[in-house]
N, C-alpha and C positions, 0 to 999 in steps of 0.2 A: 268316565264321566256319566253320571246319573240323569236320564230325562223324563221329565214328569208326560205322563201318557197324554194329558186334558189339554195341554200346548205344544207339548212334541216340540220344546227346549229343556236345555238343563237346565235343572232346579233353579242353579245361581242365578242364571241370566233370566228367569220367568219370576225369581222372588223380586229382583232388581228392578223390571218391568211394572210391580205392581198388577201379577197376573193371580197370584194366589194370594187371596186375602186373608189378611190378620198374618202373615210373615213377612219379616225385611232382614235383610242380610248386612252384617259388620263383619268391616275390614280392618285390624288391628295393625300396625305393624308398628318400630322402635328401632331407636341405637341406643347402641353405648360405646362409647370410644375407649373407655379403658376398663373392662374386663380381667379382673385379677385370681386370686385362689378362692376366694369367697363369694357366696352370691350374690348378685347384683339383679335388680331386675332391668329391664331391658327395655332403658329412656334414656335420653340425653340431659339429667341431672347426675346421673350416677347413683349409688347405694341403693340400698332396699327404698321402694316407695311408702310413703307415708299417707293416709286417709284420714281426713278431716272424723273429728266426733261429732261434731254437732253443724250443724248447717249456718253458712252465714255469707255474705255478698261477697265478691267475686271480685279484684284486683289486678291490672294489668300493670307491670311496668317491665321497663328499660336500661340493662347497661350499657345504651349509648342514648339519654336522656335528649341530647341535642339533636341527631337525629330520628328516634323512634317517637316521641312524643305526637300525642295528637294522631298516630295510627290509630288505626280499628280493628279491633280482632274480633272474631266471633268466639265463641266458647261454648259447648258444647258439654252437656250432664247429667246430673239426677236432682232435682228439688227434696225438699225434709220428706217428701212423701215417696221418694226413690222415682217419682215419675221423668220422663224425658222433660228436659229443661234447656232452654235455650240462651244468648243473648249476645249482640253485639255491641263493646265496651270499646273504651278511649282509653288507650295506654298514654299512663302518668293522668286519666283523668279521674272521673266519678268512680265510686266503684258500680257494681252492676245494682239493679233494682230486684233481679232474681236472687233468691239464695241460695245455693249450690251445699250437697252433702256429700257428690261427687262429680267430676271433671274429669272427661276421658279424652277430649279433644280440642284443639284451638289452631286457629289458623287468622294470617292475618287478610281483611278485608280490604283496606287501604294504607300502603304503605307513603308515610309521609315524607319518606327522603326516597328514590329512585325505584325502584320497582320491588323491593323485599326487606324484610326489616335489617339493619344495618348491627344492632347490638344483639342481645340474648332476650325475647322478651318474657317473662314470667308471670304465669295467673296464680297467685293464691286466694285463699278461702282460709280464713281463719290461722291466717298469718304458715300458712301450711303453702308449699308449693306444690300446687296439682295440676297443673301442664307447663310444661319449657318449651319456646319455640328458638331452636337454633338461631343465632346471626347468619341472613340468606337463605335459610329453607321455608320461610312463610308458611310452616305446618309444625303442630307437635310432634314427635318420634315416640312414642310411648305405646307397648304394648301392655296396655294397663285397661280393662273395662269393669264395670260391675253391670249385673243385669239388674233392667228395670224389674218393678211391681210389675206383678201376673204377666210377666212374661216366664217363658224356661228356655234358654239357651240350647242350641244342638252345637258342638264344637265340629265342624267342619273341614277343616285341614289345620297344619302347622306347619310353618317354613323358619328354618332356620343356616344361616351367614357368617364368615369370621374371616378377618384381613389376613390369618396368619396362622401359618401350619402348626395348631397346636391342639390339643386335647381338651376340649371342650365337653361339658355337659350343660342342659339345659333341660328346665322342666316347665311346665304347666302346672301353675297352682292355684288352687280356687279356697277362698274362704266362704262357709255358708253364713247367711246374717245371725242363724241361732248357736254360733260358734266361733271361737277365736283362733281358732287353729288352723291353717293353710294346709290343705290337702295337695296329693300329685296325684296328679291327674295324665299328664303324660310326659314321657322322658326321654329324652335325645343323649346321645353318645357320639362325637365325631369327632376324628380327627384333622379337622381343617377343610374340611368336603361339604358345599350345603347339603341341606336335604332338606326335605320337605315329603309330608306325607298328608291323604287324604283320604276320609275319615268312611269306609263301605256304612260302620255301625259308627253314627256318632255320641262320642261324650255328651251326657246331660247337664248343665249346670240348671242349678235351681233360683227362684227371686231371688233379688237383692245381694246376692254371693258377687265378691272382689274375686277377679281373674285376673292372673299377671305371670308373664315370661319371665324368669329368672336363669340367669347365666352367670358361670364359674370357666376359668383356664387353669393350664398351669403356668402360664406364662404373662402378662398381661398383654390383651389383644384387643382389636374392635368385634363387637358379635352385634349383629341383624335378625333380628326375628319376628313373629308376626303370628295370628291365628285370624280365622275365619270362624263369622257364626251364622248360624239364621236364630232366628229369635221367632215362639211361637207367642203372640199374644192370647193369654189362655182369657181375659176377660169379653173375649170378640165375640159378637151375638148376631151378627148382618148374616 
């Protein structure tokens, strides 16, 4: 574990702190409950993840309407200008007053029937699902981010999970904004064993590039995985 000399803590825990300015640190992690021979990225909707084209307001609802209704969830993204965008919405109500171009996070605020939401609750954007919060987990599971404007990404570790003694691959892939091709960026091989590794040199991602876990079995399985970033804000001038 790495420690920055000027606080003599590790990095993680002095970016977390707000000790070095102009970097903040993301925690990515995801399910997927059924993991097959194809790739899946690694959320609790299943299949390849889907990214809105164009920007538009933000949608909460509920497959259990009777009890989720009238929660609150936060939502957490990027505005038309990829900047950090925020807001907290009323599942089954308004849609949001932000418009979202992406969605990497949601979690819910107040849960209207007993302590956690009861059904599946789903935020889209332009009729696109970009975050699912399980029934009972009151958080998204999606290893799915895009970096903001004038920030650049350091990928930081990678951890990867699977319910069941099978041959698994998973990889790390980044799309840049000035291209439509998903790169790997890093790749995992186990069989059934987590692992997790952290980063001496880390991977660069650049603005506005889509980052997402994607996982393949040969068997159908559950897979858990996750990445760590620190984010340098390259416009910072304090």
């Amino acid at each position: 574990m790495s420690y920055n000399p000027v606080v003599n803590l590790p990095v993680g825990l002095a970016v977390q702190k707000g000790l070095i300015p102009n970097f903040v640190a993301v925690q990515k992690f995801g399910l997927n409950t059924a993991v097959s021979t194809a790739f899946e990225t690694v959320w609790t909707n299943g299949a390849l993840y889907s990214y809105p084209s164009t920007h538009t307001t933000a949608v909460a609802t509920s497959s259990n309407t009777g009890d989720d209704n009238d929660s609150t969830v936060h939502v957490y993204g990027l505005d038309e200008n990829f900047d950090f965008a925020d807001e907290i919405i009323t599942v089954g109500g308004a849609a949001s007053s932000t418009t979202f171009i992406r969605v990497f996070r949601s979690h819910v605020v107040n849960a209207n029937t007993g302590t956690a939401n009861v059904g599946i609750i789903s935020i889209t954007v332009n009729s696109i699902a970009v975050a699912v919060i399980p029934a009972t987990y009151g958080q998204s599971l999606q290893a799915v981010y895009t970096i903001p404007r004038n920030h650049i990404g350091y990928l930081m570790a990678i951890d990867v999970g699977t319910s069941k003694q099978k041959e698994v691959e998973v990889k790390l892939m980044q799309k840049p904004i000035n291209g439509n091709t998903f790169q790997t960026k890093a790749l995992v091989t186990t069989f059934g064993t987590p692992f997790s590794k952290e980063y001496t040199v880390p991977e660069i991602l650049t603005e506005k590039s889509d980052v997402e876990l994607r996982a393949k079995a040969d068997a159908t399985t559950s897979i858990s995985g996750g990445f760590q970033l620190i984010l340098e804000n390259m416009a910072y001038n304090g």
